[in-house]
C-alpha positions in Angstrom: 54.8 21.7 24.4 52.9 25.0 23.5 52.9 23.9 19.7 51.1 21.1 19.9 48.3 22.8 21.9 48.3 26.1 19.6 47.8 23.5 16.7 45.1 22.1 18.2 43.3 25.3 18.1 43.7 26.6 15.1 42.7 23.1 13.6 39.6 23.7 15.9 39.3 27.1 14.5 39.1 25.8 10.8 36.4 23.1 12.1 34.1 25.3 13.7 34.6 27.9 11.0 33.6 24.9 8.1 30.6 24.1 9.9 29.6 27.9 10.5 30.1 27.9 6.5 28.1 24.8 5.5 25.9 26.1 8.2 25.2 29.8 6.5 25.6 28.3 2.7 22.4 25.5 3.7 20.6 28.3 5.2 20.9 31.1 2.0 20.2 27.9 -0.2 16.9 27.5 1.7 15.6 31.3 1.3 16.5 31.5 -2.1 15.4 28.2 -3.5 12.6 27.3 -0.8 12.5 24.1 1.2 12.5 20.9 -0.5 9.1 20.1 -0.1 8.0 23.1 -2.3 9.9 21.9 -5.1 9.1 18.4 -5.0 5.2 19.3 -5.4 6.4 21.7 -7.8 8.1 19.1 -10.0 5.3 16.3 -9.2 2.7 19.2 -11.1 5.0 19.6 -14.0 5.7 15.7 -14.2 1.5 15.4 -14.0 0.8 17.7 -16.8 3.3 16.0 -19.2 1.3 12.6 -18.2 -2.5 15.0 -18.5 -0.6 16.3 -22.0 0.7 12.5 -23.3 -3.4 11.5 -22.7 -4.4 14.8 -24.2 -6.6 16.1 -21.0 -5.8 19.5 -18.9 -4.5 19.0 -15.5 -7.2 20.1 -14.2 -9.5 17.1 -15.6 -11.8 14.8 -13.6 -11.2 10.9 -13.1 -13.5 10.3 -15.9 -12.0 12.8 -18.7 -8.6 11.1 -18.3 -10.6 7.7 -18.7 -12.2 8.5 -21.4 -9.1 10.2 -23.1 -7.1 7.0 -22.3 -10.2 4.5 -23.9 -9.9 6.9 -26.9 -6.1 7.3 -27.1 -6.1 3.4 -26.7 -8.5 2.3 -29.1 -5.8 3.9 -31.9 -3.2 1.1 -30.7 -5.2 -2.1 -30.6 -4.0 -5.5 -31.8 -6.3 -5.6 -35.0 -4.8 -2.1 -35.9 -1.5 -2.6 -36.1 -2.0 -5.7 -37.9 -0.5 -4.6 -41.1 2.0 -2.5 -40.3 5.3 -3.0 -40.9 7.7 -4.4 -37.9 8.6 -0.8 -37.2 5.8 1.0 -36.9 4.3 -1.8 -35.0 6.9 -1.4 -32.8 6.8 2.1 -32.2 3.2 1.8 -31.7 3.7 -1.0 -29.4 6.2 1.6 -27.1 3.8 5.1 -27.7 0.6 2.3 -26.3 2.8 1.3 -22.9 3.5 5.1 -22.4 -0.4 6.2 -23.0 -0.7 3.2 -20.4 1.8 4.3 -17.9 0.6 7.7 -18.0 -2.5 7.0 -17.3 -2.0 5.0 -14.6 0.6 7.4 -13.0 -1.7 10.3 -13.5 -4.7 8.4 -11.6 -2.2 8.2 -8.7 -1.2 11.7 -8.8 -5.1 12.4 -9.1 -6.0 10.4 -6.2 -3.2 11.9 -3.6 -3.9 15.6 -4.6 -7.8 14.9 -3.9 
């Protein structure tokens, strides 16, 4: 009968020892690499100046420096423009005019949140 029970506590043991381990492993994890939170905004700024880069602005620019960048970057892909290009180029032009788009309109957001 004494088996079972002296089993039953070293099982225990290992349990509470695990959890005192996952416990102590999160915790060194948070000093060194800082909460979460921290690196989220830290990744949200270096996804927001690879959208301020793709217009061709600063992160730092106003509302109206990234609309004008985006009018200028856009007037380079218009319709009439890519006209008389071949299928490939139009194509490619087509894809580098939805990412000057997206990142314009991504960049707004981030612009409007951090304001």
């Amino acid at each position: 009968m004494a088996e079972p029970l002296v089993e039953a506590r070293r099982l225990f043991g290992q349990v509470i020892g695990g959890l005192i381990l996952v416990g102590v492993i999160t915790l060194i994890g948070k000093v060194l690499f800082g909460s979460g939170r921290k690196h989220r905004a830290a990744e949200e700024q270096q996804r927001a100046s690879g959208l301020a880069n793709t217009l061709g602005v600063s992160i730092n620019a106003t509302q109206e420096e990234i609309q004008v960048a985006y009018l200028k970057k856009m007037q380079l892909y218009q319709p009439e423009r890519l006209m008389g290009l071949e299928t490939d180029l139009r194509k490619k032009a087509e894809l580098d005019a939805k990412k000057i788009i997206s990142a314009f309109e991504e960049l707004k957001k981030y612009k409007a949140m951090s304001a």
